[in-house]
Every structure is written in C-alpha cells, then in structure tokens.
Backbone bond lengths (Angstrom), bond angles and torsions (degrees), N, CA, C in turn:
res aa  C-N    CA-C-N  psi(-1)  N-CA   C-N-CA  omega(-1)  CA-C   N-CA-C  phi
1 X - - - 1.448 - - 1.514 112.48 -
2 X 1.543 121.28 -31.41 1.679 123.97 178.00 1.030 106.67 -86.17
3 X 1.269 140.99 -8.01 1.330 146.04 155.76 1.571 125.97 -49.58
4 X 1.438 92.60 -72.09 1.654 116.91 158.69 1.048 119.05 -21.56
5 X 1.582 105.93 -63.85 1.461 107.95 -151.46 1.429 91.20 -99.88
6 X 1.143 147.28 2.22 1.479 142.54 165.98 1.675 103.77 -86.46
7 X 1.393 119.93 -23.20 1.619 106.03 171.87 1.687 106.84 -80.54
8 X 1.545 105.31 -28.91 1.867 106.15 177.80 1.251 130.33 -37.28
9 X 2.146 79.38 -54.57 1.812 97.28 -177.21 1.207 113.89 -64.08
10 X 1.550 134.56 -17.38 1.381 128.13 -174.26 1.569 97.76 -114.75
11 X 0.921 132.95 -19.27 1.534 122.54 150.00 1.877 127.88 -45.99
12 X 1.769 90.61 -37.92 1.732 86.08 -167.80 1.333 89.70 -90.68
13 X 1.607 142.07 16.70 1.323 142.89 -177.28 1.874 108.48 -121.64
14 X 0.835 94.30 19.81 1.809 112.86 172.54 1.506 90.57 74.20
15 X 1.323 156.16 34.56 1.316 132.68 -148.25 1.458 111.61 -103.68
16 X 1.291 140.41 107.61 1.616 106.82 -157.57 1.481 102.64 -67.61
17 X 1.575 125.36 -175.79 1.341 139.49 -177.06 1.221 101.32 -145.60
18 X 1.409 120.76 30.45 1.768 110.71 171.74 1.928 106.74 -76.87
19 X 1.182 107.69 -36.43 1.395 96.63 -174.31 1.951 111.26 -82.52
20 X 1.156 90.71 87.84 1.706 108.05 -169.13 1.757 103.63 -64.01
21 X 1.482 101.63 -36.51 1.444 98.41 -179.95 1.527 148.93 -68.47
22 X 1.918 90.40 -31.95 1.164 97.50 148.35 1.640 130.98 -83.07
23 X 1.093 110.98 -15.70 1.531 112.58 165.73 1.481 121.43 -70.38
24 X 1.824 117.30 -19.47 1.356 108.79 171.93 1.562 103.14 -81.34
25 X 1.110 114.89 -36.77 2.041 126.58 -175.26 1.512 89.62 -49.55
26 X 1.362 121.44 -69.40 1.701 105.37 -166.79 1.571 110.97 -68.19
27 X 1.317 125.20 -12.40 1.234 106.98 -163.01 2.174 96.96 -90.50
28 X 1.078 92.01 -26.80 1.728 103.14 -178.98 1.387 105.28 -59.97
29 X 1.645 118.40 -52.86 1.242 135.81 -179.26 1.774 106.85 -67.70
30 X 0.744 114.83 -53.41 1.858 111.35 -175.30 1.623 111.76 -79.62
31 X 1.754 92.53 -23.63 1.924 82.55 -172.04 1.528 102.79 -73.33
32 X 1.304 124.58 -15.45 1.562 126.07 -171.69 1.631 83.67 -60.74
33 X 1.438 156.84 -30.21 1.224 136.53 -118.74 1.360 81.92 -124.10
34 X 2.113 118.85 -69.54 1.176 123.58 -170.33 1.487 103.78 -137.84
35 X 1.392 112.56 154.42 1.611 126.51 174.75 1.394 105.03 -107.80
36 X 1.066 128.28 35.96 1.440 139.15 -178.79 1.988 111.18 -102.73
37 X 1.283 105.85 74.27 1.381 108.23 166.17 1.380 111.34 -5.68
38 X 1.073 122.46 -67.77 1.270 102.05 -155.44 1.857 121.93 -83.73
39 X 1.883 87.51 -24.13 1.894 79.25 163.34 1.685 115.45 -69.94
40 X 1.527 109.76 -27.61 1.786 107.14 -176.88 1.001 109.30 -75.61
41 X 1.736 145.63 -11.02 1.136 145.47 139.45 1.700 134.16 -54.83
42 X 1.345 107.22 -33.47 1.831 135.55 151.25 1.604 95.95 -29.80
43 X 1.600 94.02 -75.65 1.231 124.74 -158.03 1.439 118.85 -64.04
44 X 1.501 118.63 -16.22 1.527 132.92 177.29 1.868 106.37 -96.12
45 X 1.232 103.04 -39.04 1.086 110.41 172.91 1.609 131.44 -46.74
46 X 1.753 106.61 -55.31 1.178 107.75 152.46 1.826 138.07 -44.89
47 X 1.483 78.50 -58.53 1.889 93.58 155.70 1.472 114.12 -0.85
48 X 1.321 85.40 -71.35 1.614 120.80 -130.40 1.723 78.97 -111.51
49 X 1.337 148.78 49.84 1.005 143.12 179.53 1.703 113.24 -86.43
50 X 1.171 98.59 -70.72 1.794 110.49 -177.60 1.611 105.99 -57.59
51 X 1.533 128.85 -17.56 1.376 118.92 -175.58 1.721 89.65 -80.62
52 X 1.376 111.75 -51.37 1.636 114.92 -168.23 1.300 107.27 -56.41
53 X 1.310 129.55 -13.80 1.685 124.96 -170.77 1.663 109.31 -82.12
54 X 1.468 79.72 -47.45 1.677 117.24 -167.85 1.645 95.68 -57.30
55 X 1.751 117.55 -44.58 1.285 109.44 177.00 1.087 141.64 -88.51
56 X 1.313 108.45 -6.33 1.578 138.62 150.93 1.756 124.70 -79.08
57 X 0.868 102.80 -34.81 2.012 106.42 170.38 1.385 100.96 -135.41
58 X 1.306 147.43 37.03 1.409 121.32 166.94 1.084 123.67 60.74
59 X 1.403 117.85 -163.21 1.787 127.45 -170.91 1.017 94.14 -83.90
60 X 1.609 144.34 -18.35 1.847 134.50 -174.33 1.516 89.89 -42.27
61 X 1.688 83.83 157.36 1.659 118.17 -176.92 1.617 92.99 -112.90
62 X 1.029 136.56 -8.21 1.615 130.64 -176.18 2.071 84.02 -112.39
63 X 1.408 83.74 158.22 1.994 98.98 -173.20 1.665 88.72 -146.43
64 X 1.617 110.82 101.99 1.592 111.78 -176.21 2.014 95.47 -83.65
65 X 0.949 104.01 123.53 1.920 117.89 170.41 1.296 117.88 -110.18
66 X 1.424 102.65 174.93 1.506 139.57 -177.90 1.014 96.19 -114.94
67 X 1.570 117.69 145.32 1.825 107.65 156.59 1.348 114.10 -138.99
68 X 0.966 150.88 176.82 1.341 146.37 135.16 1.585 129.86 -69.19
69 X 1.467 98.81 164.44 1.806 79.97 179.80 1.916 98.78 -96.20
70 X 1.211 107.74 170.38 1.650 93.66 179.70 1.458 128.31 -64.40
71 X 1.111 98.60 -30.47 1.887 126.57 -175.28 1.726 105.92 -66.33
72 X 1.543 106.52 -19.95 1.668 120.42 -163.53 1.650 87.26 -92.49
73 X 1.640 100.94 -54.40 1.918 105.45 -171.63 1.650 132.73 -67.48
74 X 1.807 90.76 -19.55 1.103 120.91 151.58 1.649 113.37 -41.02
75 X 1.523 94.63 -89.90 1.621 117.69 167.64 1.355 110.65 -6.79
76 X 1.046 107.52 -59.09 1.889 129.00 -162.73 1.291 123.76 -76.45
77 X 1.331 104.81 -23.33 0.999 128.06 -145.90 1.986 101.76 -106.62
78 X 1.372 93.62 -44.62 1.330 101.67 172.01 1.657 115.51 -68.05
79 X 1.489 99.10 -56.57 1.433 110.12 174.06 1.195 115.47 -37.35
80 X 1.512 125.86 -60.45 1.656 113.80 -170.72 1.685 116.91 -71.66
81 X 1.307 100.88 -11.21 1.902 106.40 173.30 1.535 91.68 -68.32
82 X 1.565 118.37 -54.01 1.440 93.21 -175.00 1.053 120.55 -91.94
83 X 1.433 130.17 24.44 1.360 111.54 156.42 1.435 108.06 -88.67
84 X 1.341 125.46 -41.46 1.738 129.87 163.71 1.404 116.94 -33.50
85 X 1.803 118.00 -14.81 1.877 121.10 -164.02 1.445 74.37 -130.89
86 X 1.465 139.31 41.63 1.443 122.05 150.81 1.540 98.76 66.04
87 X 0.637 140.68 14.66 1.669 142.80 164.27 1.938 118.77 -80.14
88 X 1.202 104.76 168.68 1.844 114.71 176.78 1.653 82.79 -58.47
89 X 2.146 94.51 141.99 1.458 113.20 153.61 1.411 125.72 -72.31
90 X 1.211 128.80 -148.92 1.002 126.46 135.85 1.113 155.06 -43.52
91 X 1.145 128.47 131.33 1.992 120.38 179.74 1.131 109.60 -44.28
92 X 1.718 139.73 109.15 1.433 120.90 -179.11 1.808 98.47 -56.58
93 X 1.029 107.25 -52.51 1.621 87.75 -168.85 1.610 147.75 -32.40
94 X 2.084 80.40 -32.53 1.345 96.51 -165.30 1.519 93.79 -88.67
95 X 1.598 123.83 -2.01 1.397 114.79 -168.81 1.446 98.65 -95.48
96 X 1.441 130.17 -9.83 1.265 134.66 -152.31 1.437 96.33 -104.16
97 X 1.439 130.05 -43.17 1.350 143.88 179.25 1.304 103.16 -77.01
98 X 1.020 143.00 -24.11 1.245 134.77 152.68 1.501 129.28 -66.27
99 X 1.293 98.63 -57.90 1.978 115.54 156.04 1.424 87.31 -30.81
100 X 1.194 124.38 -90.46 1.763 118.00 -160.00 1.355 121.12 -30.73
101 X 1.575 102.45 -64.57 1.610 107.91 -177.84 1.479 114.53 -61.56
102 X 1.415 125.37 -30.09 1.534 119.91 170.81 1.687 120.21 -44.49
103 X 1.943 95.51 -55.14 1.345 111.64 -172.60 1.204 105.81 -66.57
104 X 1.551 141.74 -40.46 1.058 149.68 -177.22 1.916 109.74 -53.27
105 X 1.310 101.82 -48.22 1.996 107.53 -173.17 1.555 80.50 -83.49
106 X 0.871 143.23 -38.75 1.493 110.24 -162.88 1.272 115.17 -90.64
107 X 1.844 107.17 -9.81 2.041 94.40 151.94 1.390 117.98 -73.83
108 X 1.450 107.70 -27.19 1.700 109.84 177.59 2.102 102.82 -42.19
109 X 1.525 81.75 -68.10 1.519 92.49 -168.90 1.188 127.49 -56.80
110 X 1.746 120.82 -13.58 1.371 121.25 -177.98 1.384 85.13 -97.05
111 X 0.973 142.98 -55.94 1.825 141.44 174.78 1.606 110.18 -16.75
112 X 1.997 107.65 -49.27 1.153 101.95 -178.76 1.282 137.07 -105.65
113 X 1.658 84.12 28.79 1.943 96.23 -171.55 1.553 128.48 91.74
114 X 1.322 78.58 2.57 1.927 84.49 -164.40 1.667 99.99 -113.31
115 X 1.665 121.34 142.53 1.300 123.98 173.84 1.799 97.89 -70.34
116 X 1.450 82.84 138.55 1.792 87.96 161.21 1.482 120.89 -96.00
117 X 1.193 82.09 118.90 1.787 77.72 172.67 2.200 120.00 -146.46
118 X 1.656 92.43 129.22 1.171 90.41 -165.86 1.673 103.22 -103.01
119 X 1.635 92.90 152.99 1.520 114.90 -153.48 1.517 98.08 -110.04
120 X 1.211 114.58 120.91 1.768 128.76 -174.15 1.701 109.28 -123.14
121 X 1.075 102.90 170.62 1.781 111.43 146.14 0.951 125.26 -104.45
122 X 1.279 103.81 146.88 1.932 118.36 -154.71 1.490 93.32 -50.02
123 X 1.379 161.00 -73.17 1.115 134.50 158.90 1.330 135.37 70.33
124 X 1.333 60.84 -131.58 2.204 101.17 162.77 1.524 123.69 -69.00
125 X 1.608 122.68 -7.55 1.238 132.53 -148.20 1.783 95.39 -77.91
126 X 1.183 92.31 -53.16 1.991 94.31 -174.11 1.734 92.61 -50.46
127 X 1.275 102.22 -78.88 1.200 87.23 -151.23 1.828 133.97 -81.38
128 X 1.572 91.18 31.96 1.814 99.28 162.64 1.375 80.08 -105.43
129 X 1.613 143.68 -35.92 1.452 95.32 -159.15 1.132 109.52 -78.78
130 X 1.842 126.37 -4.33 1.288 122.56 173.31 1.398 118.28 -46.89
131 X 1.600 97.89 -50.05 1.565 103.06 -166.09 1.742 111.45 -95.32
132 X 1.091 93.40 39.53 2.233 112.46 164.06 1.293 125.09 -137.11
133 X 1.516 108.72 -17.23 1.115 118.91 -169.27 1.602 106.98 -54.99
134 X 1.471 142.63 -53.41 1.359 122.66 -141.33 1.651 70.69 -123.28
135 X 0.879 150.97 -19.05 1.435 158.25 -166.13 1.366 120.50 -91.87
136 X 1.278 122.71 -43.29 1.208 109.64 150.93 1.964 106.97 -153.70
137 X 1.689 88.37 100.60 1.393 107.30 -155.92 2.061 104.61 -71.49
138 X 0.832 114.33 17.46 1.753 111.41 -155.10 1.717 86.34 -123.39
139 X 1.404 108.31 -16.18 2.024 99.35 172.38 1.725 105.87 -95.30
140 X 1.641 94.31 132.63 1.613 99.82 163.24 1.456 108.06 -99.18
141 X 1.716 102.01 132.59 1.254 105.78 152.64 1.648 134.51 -89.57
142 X 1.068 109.13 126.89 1.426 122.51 -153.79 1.705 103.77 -118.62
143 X 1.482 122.00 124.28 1.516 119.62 153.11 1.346 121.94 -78.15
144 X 1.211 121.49 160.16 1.471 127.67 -173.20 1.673 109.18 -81.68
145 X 1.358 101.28 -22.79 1.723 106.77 167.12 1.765 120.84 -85.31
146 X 0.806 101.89 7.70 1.621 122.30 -176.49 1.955 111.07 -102.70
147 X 1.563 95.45 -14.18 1.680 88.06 -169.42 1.687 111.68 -100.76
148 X 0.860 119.21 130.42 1.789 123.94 -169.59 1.686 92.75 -53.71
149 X 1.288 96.92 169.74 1.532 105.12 -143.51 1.861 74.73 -104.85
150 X 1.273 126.06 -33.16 1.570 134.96 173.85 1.506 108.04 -61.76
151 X 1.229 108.49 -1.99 1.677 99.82 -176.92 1.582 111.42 -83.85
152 X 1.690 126.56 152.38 1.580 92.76 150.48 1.491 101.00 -110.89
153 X 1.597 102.58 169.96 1.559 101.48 -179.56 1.589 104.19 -106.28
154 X 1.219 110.75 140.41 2.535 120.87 171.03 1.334 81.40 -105.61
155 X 1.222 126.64 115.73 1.495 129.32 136.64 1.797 108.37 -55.83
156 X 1.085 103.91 132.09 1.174 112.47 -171.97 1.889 116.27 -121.08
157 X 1.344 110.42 -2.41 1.209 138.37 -152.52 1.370 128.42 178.95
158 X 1.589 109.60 109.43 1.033 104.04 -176.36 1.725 119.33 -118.63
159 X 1.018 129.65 126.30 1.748 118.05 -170.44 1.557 108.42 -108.98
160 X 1.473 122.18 139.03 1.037 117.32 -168.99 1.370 97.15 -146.71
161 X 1.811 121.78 170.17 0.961 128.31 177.76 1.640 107.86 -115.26
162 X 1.545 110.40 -69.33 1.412 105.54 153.49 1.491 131.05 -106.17
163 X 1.190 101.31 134.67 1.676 105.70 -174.95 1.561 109.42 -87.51
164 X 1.036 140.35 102.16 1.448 126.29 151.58 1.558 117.66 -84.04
165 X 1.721 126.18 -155.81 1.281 125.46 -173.61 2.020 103.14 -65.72
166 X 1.214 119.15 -61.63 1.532 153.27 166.67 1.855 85.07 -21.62
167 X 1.144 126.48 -87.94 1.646 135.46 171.18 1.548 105.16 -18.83
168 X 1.517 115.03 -36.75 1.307 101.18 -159.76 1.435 97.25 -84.87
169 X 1.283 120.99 -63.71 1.558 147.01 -151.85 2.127 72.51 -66.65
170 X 0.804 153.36 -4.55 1.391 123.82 179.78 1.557 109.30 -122.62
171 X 1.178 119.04 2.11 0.949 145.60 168.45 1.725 126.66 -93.54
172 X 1.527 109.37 -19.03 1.492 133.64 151.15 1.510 117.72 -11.15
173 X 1.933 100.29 -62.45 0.913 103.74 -174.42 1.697 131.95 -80.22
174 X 1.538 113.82 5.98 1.178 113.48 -167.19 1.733 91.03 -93.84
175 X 1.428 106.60 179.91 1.077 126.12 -173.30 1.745 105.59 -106.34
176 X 1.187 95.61 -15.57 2.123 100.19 174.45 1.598 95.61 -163.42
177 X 1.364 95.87 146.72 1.693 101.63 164.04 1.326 103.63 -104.35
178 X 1.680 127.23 148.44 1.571 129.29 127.79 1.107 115.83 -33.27
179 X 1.427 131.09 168.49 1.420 141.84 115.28 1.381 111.70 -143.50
180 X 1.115 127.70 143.59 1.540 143.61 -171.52 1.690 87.69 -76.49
181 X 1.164 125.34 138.99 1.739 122.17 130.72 1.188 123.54 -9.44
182 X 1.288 135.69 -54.84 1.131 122.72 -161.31 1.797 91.84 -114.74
183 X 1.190 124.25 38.96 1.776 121.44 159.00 1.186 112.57 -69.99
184 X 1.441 117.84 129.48 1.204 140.43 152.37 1.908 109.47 -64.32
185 X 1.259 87.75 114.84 1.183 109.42 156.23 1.528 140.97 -115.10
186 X 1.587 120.79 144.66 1.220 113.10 176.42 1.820 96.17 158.81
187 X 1.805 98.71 -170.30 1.402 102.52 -167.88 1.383 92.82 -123.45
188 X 1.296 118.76 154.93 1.165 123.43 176.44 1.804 116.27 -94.78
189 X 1.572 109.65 -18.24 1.109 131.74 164.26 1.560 90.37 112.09
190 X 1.591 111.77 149.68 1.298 132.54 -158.66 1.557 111.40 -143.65
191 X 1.891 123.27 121.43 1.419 123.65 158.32 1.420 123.81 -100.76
192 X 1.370 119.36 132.32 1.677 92.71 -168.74 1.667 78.81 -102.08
193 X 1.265 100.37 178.71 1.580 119.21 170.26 1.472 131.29 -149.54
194 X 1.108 132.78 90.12 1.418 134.15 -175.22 1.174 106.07 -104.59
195 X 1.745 91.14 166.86 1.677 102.05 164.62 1.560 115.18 -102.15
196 X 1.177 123.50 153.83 1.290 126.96 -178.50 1.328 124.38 -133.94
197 X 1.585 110.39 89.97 1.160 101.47 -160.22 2.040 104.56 -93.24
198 X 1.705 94.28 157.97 1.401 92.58 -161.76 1.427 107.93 -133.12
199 X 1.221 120.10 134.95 1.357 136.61 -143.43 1.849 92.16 -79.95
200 X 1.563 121.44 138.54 1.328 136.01 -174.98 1.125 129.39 -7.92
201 X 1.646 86.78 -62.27 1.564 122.80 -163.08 2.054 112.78 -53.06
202 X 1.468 101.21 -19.79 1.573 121.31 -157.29 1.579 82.39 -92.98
203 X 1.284 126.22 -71.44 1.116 136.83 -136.16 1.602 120.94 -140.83
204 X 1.599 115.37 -0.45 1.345 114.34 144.22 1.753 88.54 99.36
205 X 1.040 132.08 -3.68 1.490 139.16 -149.80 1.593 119.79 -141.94
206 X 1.183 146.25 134.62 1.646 134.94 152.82 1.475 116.69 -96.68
207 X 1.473 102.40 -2.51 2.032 101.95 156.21 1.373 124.75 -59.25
208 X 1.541 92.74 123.28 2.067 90.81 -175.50 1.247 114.40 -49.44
209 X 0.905 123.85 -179.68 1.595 131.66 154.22 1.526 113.82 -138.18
210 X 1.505 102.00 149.47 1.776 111.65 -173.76 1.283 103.81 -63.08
211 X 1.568 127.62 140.59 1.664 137.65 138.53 0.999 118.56 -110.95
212 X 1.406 132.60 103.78 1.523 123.67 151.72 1.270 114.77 -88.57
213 X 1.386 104.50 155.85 0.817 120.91 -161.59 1.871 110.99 -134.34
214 X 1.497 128.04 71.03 1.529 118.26 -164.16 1.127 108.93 -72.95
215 X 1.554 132.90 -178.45 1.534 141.49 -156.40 1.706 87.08 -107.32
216 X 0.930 148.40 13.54 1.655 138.69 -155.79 1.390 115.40 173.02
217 X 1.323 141.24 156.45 1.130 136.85 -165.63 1.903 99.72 -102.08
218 X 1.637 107.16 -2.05 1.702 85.71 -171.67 2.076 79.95 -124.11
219 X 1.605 103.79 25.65 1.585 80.48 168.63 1.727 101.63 -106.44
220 X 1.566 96.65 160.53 1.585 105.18 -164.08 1.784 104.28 -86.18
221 X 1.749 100.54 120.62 1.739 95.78 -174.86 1.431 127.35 -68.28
C-alpha cells in the first residue's frame, strides 16, 4: 500500500516512474527509517532528481526559477507545522496574493518559452505544489535538494512579503521581483566597509586602509 501511493504522489505531479529501480533502492533504504508516504516520496524525489529536471527543462545547463524570499518560507513554513499541531492555517490573504503572483510569472514564463518552475525547501514543497497543482498546472514545484549539483540556477523571480535594504541586494540577482500590495517596504539602514589599498607614492605604504562608508550622516559607522 506505501508503495502505491508513493508512485501516485509522483504520478499526479507529472513525475515519470520508468526508472523502477532506483525507486525500489530508495524506498528499501528510507523505508528502514519511515513508512510515512510522504517522507518516502521526499525521499524518491531526490532520487529521481536529474531525470525530473531533465523532464522539465531538457539537457540545458541554465535552470530559469522562482524563489521565495526567506522571511515568506519562513512564513510557510511555520504555518503548516501549525496546522499539522491543530493550530490556525494560513493567512488566506497571504495565500491568495501569492496564488496571484505565482499564476501571473508562470504566464510570463510560458509566454517566453521557458518552463516555470518554483524553487522551495523541501519543507514547504508538498504543500505549495498542492495548492498549484489543478490551478495553475504549467508551474513545477521543485526542492532545492532535488536539483543536480551540475545545474546552474537564473533566478528569474523573486516574491516577497517584506522588503527591507538585505531583500533588495539579494534579490539583485533576479530578473523581476514580486511584491504583494500590502509589502512593506523600506531600508533598515546600511554600512559598507572596504579596504583600500593605496599605492606608495600617497602614503609611503601598500597596507590597505579601512573606508566606511554609512548610508546617513546620523547612522553609526
């Protein structure tokens, strides 16, 4: 019966199941640990990582993503522990504003030829792809332990709830950010600090010397 229902869960997730052998190896190896479908499905998944990439983007060496911000996976992350301990779900709101912006990048991304696929921690992974699956069927949900170590990742998308300075600078690398309506924005205030090293002639020396540099004249360097 844990068998079954561990080929289902990756069946109703497009997953192929031709390579039976490595799916019996992890399931022999992990079931010694737990009989819990859904971690021996976790656990096949990885397995089965480079075939699932491969069947979602092909032989490409670039993997265009979605991500979350941490503070969002956080969010998510807590929430479904307490809904598992009989506790409040999720904020519908915050699940609904997210629903939008998901469905929204993954018309971007089918528009531009590219599979969408958003990148989580194993986590949260079941249950966002629960809530995309028939709803917006063209996004893969993907764990970050699932991606071949030969891949590289383009953030292509970034979704956030609150942005401070930290949000931005890590967010650099995407090609668009989210923001919900109701994102907090702002800086928390920022010092950079380098060394600067300065050629003889100035200063008799080739030892750097400190520059800071603070965001404001009343923040402390």
């Amino acid at each position: 019966g844990v068998v079954l229902k561990v080929l289902q869960n990756l069946l109703e997730e497009r997953i192929p199941v031709r390579d039976m052998r490595t799916i019996a190896e992890t399931l022999a190896e992990t079931g010694a640990r737990s009989q819990d479908p859904g971690a021996l499905t976790a656990a096949v998944r990885v397995s089965l990582g480079r075939s699932i990439v491969q069947h979602i983007n092909g032989m490409g060496s670039e993997l265009q993503v979605i991500t979350l911000d941490p503070s969002l996976e956080q969010i998510l992350q807590t929430s479904i522990q307490a809904v598992s301990e009989g506790g409040a779900g999720i904020e519908p709101g915050l699940a609904e504003r997210m629903y939008r912006s998901l469905a929204d990048t993954t018309q971007r991304q089918e528009a531009a030829g590219q599979p969408a696929i958003l990148l989580v921690t194993p986590p949260i992974r079941p249950w966002l792809a629960k809530l995309v699956r028939h709803s917006i069927p063209g996004l893969h949900v993907l764990a970050y332990s699932e991606i071949p170590d030969n891949k590289q990742i383009k953030v292509v998308a970034l979704l956030n709830g609150t942005a401070t300075s930290g949000a931005y600078y890590v967010a650099q690398a995407a090609d668009r950010i989210l923001a919900y309506p109701t994102t907090v924005t702002g800086s928390s205030g920022t010092c950079w600090s380098m060394a600067v090293r300065k050629a003889p002639f100035l200063n008799g020396s080739r030892r750097p010397s400190a520059l800071r540099v603070p965001s404001g004249k009343n923040r402390m360097p």
